[in-house]
N, C-alpha and C positions, 0 to 999 in steps of 0.2 A: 509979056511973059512967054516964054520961049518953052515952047510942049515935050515932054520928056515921051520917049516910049519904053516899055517894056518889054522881055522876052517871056516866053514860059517859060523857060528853065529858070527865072528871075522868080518868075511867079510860084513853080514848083518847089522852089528855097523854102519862099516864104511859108509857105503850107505844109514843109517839112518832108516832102516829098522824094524821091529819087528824079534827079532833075537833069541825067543826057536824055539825051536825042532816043535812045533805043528806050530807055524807062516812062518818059512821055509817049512813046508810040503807044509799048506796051496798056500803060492805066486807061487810055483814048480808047484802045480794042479792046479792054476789057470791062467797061465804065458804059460805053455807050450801048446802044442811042439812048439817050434821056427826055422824058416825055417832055411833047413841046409847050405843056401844061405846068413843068415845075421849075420853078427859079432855080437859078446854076446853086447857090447856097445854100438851098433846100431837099438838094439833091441826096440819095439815103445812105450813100458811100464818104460822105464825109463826116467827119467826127464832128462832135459839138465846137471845139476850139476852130478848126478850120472853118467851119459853117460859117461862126461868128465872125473869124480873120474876114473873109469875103464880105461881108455883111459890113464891116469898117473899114474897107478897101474902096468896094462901092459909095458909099454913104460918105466918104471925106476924102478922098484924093481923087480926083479924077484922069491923073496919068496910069492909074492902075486899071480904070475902067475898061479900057480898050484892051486888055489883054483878057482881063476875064470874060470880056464882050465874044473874044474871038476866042476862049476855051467852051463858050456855053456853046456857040454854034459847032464847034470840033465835034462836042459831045452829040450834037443833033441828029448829024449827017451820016 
């Protein structure tokens, strides 16, 4: 099976989000840091449908994993 990856602006779609380059910088500097104690979809800036989106992104596709893998650490740092 041949591994798909994802962008964030892919990801930021999905979530409904403003998805260039300057509207991801932007939610990243305003979002972060996010305790290293709370799961990225339990995070207190996402709406219940987004929460959930991530929570079914995680849980049953795992091409989608590794973007949100690498939005939770964005959020970290």
């Amino acid at each position: 099976m041949e591994a798909f990856f994802h962008r964030f602006t892919e990801l930021f779609d999905q979530l409904g989000l403003p998805s260039d380059p300057f509207s991801i910088a932007a939610f990243l500097r305003e979002k972060a840091p996010l305790a290293p104690d709370t799961p990225l979809e339990e995070a207190p800036f996402w709406t219940p449908t987004q929460a959930e989106l991530l929570r079914q992104l995680l849980a049953e596709d795992a091409d989608w994993s590794e973007v949100i893998d690498r939005l939770s650490l964005a959020l970290r740092e």
